[in-house]
N, C-alpha and C positions, 0 to 999 in steps of 0.2 A: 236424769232425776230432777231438773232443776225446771224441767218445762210442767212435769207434774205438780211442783209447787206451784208453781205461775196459774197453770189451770185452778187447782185448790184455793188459792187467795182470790182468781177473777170470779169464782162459783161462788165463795162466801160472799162478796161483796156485792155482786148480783144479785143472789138467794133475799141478802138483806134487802136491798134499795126495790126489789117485785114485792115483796112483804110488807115493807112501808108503804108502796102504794096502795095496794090491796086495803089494806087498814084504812089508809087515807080517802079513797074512792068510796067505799063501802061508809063510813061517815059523812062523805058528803051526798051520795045519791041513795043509800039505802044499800042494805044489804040481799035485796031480791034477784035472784036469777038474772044476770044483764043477756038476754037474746038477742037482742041486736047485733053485741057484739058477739055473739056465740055464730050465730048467721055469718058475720064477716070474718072472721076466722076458719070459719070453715068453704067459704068462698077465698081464700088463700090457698087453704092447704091444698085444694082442687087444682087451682092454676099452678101449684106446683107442682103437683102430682104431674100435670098434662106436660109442664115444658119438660121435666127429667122425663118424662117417657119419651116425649118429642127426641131432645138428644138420644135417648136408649137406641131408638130403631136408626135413628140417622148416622149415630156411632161417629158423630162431631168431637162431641166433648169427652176430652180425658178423665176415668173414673181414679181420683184420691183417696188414699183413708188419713186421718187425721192420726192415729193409732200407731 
């Protein structure tokens, strides 16, 4: 029970401090659509995608759930 609060407290505190940037980004650059960054995020999630599949067929890496 006590790791569920652990998660609950480190998600508020997170949730908050991505919200204050947000706020804070968006008053210093504008609040327009940032593609640049949409582009490289999504060039992340790609290379992710490819190494967990990489592992998946090579059946290297041991699959955890956090759960």
């Amino acid at each position: 029970m006590m790791s569920y609060l652990v998660v609950f407290i480190g998600a508020g505190i997170g949730g908050s401090i991505r919200h204050g940037m947000n706020i804070w980004v968006a008053r210093l650059r504008g609040s327009q659509l940032p593609v640049p960054h949409l582009r490289h995020q999504h060039r992340g999630f790609a290379g992710d995608g490819l190494v967990a599949g990489w592992f998946a067929e090579r059946g290297g890496a041991p699959v955890t759930c956090a759960v």
